[in-house]
N, C-alpha and C positions, 0 to 999 in steps of 0.2 A: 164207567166211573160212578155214574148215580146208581147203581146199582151196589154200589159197594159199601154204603154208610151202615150204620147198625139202626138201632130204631128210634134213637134221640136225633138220626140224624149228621152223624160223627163219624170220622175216619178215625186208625189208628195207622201203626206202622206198613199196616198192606189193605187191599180189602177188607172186608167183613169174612169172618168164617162162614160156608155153607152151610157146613156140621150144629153151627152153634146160632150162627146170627149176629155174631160179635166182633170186635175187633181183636186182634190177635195180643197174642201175649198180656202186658200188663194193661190193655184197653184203650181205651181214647187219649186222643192228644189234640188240644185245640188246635197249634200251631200247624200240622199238615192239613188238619178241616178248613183253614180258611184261606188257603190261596186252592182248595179243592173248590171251593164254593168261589171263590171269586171266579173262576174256569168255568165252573157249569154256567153262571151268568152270562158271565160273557160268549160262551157257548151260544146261548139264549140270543143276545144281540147278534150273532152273526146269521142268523139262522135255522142253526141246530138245534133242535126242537123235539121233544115229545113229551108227551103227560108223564113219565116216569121224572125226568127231568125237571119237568116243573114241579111233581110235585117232592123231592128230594131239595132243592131249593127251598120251596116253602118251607120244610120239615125242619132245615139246619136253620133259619130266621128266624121262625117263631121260637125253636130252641134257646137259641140265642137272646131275643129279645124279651123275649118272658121270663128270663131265668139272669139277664145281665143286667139290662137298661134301666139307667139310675141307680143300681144299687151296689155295683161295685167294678173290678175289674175280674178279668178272665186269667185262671188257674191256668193249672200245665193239663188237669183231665177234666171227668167228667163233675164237678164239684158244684156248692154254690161260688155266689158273689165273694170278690176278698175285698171289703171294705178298705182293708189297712193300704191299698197298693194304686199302683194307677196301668202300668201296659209292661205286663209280665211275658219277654222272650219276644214282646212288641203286636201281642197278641189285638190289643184295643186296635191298633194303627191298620192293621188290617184286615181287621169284623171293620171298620170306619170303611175301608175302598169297596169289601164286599155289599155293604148296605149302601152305601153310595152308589153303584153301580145299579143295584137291587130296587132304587127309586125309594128308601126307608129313609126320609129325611130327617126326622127324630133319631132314628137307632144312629144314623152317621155325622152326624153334630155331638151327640153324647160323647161316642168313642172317640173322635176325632181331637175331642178339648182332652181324653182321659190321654191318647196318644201325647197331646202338647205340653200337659201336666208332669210325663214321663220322661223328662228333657234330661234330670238331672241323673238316671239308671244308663245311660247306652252304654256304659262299659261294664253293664251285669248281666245276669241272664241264665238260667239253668243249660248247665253242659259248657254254653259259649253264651259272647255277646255277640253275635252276627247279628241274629234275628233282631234284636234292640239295633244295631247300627241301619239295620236295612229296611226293616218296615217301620218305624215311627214317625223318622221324615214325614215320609208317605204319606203316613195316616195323618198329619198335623195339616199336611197342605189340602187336605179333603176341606178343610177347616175356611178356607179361601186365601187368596194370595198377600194378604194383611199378617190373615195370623201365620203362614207360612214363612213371612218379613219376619216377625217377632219370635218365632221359636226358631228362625238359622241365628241370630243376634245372639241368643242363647245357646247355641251348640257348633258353632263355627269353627269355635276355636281347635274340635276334634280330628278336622279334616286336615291341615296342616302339619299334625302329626300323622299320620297315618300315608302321608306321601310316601314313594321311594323313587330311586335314581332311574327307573324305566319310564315314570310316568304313568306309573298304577298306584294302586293301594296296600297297603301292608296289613296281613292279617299277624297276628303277633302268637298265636296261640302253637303249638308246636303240630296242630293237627287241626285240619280245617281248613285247608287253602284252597280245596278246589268246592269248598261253596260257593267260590265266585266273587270273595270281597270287590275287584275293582267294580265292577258290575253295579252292584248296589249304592256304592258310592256315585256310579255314575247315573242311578236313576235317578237319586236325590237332588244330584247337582242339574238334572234337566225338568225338576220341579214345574220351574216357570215356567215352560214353554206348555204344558197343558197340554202335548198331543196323543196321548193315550191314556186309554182308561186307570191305570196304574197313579199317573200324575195328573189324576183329574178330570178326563173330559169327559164332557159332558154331564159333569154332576149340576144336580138342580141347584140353583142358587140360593135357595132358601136353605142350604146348609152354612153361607157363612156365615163366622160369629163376625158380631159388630168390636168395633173398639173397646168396649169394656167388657164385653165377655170376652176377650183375646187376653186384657189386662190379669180379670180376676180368673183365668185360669192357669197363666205364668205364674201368677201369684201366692198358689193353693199354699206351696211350703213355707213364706214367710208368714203367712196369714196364722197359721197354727202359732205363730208366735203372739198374736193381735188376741187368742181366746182365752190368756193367761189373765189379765186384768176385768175380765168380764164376770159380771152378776148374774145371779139364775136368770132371768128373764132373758136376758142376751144370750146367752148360752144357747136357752131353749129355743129360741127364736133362728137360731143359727141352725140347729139340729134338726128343724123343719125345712129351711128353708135354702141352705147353699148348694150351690148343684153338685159339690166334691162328695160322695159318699165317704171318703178318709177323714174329710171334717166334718163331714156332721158326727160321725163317728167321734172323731176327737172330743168333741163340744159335751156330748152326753155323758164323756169320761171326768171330763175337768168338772161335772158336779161335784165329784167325790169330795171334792177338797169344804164345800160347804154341809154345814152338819145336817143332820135330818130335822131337826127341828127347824133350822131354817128354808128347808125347799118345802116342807109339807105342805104350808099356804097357797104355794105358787103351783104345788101338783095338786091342791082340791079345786083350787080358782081354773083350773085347765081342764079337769076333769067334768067339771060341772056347767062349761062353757060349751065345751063341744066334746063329744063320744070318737075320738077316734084314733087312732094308732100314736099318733106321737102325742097326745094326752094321757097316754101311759107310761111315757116317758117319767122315771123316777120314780114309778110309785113301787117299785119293788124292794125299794129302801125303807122301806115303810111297814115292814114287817112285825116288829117289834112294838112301835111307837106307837102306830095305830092300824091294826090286823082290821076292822071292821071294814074299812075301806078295801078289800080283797073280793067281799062281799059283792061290789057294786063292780069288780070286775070276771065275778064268775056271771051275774048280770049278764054283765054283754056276753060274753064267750054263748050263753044260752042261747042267747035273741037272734033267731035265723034271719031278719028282718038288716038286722045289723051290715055294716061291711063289712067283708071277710077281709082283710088287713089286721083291721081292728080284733076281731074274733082272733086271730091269730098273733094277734100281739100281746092278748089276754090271755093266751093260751100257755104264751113264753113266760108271761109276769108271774102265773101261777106254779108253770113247772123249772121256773126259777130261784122255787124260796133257798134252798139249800146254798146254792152257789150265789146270791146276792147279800146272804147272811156272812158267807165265810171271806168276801172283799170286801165288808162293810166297814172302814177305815176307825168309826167309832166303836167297831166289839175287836176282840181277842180272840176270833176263833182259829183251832192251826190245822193241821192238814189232817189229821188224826180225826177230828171232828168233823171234815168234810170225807175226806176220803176211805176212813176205818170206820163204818160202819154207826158215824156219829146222827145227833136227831135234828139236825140242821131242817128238815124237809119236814116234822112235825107240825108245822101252822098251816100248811095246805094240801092238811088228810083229807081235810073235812071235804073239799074240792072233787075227792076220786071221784064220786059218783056221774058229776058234771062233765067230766072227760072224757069218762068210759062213755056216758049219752053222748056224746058230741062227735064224739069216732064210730060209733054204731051207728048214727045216725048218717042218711042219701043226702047230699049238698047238691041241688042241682047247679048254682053257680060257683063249685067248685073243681070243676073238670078233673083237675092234677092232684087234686086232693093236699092241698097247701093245708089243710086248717087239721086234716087226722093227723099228718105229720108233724104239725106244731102241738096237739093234744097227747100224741101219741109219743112224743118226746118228754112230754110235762111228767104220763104217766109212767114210763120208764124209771124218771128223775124222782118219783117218790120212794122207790124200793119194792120189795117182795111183797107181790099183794096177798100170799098166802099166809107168811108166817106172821103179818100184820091185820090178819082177816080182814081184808079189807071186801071182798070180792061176797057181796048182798045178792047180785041179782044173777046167778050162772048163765042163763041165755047170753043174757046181754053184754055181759065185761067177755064173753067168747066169741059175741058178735064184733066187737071191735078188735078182739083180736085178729081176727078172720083176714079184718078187713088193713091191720097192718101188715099179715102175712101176705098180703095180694099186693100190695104195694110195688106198681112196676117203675116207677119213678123215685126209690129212695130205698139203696142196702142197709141204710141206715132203720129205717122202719122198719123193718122186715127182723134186721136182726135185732131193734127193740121187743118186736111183739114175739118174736122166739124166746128172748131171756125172761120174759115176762114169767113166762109159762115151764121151762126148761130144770129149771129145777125141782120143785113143789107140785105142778099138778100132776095129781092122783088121777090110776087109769081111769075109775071109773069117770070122769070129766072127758077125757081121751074123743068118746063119738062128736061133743061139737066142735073138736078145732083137726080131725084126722086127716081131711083131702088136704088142708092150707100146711100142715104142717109136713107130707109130704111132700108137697108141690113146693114148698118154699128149701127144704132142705134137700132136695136133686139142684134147685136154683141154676136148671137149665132152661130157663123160658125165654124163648128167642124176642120174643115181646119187651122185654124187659129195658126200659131206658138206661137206668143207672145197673151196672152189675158189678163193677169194681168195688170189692169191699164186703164183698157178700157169704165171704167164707165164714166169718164166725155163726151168720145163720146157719149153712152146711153140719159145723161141727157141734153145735149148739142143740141143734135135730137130731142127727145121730145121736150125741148124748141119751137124746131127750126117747127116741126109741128101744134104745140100749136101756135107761133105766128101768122103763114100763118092760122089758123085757119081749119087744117083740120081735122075729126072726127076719122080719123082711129089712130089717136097719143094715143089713150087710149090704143086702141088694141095694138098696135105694144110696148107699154111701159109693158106692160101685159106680154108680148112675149120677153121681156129681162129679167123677174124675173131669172131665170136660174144662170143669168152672176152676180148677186147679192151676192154676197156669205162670203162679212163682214159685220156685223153690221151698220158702218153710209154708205154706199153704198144703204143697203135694208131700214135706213130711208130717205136718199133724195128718193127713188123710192115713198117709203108712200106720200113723202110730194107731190111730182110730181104729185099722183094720185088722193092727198086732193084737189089740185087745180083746178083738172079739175070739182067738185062740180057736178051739178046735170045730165052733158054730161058723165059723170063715170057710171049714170047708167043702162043704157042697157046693159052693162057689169058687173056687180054684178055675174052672177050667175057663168059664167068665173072666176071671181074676187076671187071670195072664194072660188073657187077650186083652183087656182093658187096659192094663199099667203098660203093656207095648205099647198101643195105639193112642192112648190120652198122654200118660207124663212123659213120655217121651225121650227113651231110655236111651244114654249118650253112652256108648262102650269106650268112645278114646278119652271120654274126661278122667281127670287125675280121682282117683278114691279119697285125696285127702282133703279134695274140695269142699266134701261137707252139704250143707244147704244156706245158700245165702238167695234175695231177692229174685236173683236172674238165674245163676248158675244151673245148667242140666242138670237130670237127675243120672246117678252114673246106676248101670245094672246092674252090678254086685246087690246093693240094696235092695231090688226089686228079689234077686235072686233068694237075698237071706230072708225078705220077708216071708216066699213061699215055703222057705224051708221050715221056718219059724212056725208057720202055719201046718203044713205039712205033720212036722215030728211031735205036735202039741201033745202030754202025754195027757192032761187030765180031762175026762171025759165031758163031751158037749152041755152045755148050760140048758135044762128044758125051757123054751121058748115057744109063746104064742105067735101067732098070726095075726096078720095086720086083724083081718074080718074079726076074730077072737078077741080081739084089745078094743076095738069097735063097740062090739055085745055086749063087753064085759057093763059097758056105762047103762045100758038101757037097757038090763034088765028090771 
């Protein structure tokens, strides 16, 4: 079983592929990762033991706590934090048993109030509510048998519905009954008794909340009602300081409603008190009214000395100008201006240079590379540094590309520093970014944490080889089937590979070994099925592709070689 996680640490629908390194089909899903990881724990306490073991355990924790704790709840995959939520499919309730079990007294107090929090969802839930009726109990009572009092008082009333005339429980859904509904209700209801590790034994005690943190975390949803009559200072003072990531989220929102001239006081007086992440809180309002103050925040972003939090909060405020221009309640601007190509992002040109330094630049305290990916967002969020000439020092703006094409912890980076480059750069630039640009567009690397999401890299690269004209773009699109693994993914790869016409076929015999073995060609699916998320791919299509390939009548496009397109730069 530990043997089966991929390299964040994560199950999916079965093991990890061999082949690939990954989870299967559409990739990770929390909800099987955490009663995987409450098992190998407890594994652990019974005995069962080896260093693979333990260290697959640590792997899924630190995953988890470094990427949830405090900042928000846990998604359906491999995603960030969702501020807006509290225990999605009841995911919190049971990251709360596993780190309970796990001796993380921190990570199982956090989840355990987001579980409690989550009182008023048990009849929602992606696919079904099972998961919400079955793990959140659980997780609320991790919380101690106080706040377990206080969160049944709150959901009680669910269980007398859900009775029936055998003296079980009613799943109501028309499919789903043999999850087990009575089952889970009956773990619930043996909460108190505390005799396995599921209903709490032997958790450390220093996970229970006291009486008012039992209060104010029943309380998260009326309280959002309490930050409608609050002043910036309140506001802000909340957005630091309450433990609900939803509310402080909320609180930062409810600025809007005050104008920019009256928060700017309160965002210089914070700014100039203390240097640090939620001291930047608002100032990206501030674009317009007073730009010179952006100055003092590419400042920090520089200062290696700095907290990275902070660095990366300066990171957002700058590659935020566009999109905090076009919510700015006091302008008029409409979507046209934000999304067609408008100059919303004009006041933090000046900034490129700082970004491109700050993503080229080795963080030794930043392991996961949090601060390139917050730079490398900003720089994305400027536009086309070519047709903008933006791009002064060639080494350098190539060395943070480099360094977002490597990016094994974010599809997201990866396929920022591809668009970057994808359309505009000219071969001769081609030798400093040719291995990353490669390696990123097979985007078969079993190393890879995050890999869900990573196909527009794929088609982004081909593109980008296809335009330079080099001959190896077949092969290397050949060599990402792998990563293909929903439906319209595996037909843009089709269509990518209809295009390349009569230069596709020296590659034929490749060709149809691979579309066998990778997309995975279903002969009894219906032809009218099409391409949707899931749906197999049916073999008529693989067939017309090679024919299409095949009968191509106009003759092959003359095409360089990778090495060729390499030289072409340095001569």
């Amino acid at each position: 079983m530990a043997n089966g996680q991929d390299a964040a640490g994560l199950w999916g629908h079965q093991m990890r592929s061999s082949l690939t390194g990954r989870a299967h089909g559409y990739g990770v899903m929390n909800q099987p990762t955490m009663p995987i990881l409450i098992s190998l724990v407890l594994a652990k306490k019974c005995g069962v033991d080896s260093p693979r073991i333990t260290e697959a355990v640590e792997r899924t924790t630190n995953h988890y706590i470094r990427t949830y704790l405090h900042k928000g709840a846990i998604g359906y995959g491999n995603g960030g934090p969702n501020s807006k939520g509290y225990n999605n499919n009841g995911s919190s309730a049971s990251l709360a048993i596993a780190l309970a079990a796990a001796g993380h007294v921190e990570g199982a107090r956090f989840f355990s109030r987001m579980a409690m929090a989550g009182y008023n969802g048990l009849e929602t839930g992606h696919a079904t509510h099972f998961f919400n009726l079955m793990w959140t109990g659980l997780g609320a009572n991790i919380a101690g048998p106080e706040a377990m009092a206080a969160y049944f008082k709150k959901t009680s009333w669910i269980i007398p519905l859900k009775n029936n005339w055998q003296g079980g429980y009613v799943y109501e859904m028309t499919k789903g009954e043999g999850l087990g509904n009575t089952g889970a209700y009956l773990l619930n209801l043996c909460t108190g008794r505390r005799k396995i590790h599921t209903t709490c034994k032997g958790v450390d005690p220093a996970v229970t909340l006291n009486k008012k943190e039992i209060d104010e975390t029943l309380g998260v949803h009326k309280y959002l009602n309490e930050l409608i009559p609050m002043g910036i200072e309140e506001l802000l003072a909340v957005s630091e300081t309450h433990w609900s990531p939803k509310v402080r989220r909320s609180a930062v929102w409810k600025l809007l409603k005050f104008k920019r001239t009256e928060i700017e006081a309160v965002v210089r007086k914070r700014m100039a008190k203390q240097k640090n992440a939620n001291s930047l809180i608002g100032v990206t309002r501030l674009w317009d009214s007073s730009p010179k103050i952006f100055d003092e925040v590419a400042t920090i972003l520089r200062d290696k000395n700095a907290d990275l939090d902070t660095r990366v909060a300066a990171a957002g405020v700058l590659g935020g100008a566009a999109w905090s221009r076009y919510v700015e309640p006091e302008e008029n601007f409409g979507k046209k201006d934000f999304y067609e190509g408008g100059e919303l992002h004009k006041p933090a040109l000046k900034y490129w240079p700082d970004l491109v330094q700050v993503i080229a630049d080795e963080e030794e305290n930043d392991p996961f590379g949090k601060l390139d990916r917050a730079a490398g967002g900003a720089l994305a969020a400027l536009g086309n540094p070519y047709t903008q000439k933006l791009i002064t020092d060639k080494p350098l703006f190539y060395k943070a590309v480099n360094k977002m094409l490597a990016d094994k912890h974010s599809a997201g980076n990866r396929t920022s520093g591809m668009a970057l480059i994808a359309a505009n750069m000219p071969l001769e630039d081609f030798h400093y970014v040719a291995d990353m640009v490669v390696h990123a567009t097979r985007g078969t690397d079993p190393s890879y944490t995050v890999y869900r999401g990573g196909s527009a890299t794929t088609e982004n690269g081909v593109g980008l080889l296809k335009r330079l004209n080099i001959q190896e773009a077949v092969e290397i699109l050949i060599d990402s089937f792998p990563t293909a693994t929903r439906g319209k993914e595996r037909a843009r790869r089709i269509a990518l590979l209809e295009s390349f016409g009569a230069n596709a076929k020296p590659y034929l015999p490749r060709l149809k070994a691979a579309l066998e073995k990778y997309l995975n060609p279903d002969p009894e699916t219906e032809k009218s099925a099409g391409f949707t998320k899931d749906v197999p791919l049916h073999k008529h299509i693989i067939e017309e592709l090679i024919q299409t390939i095949e009968k191509a009548k106009a003759p092959p496009k003359k095409m360089i070689s990778l090495e060729e397109a390499i030289a072409a730069g340095k001569k």
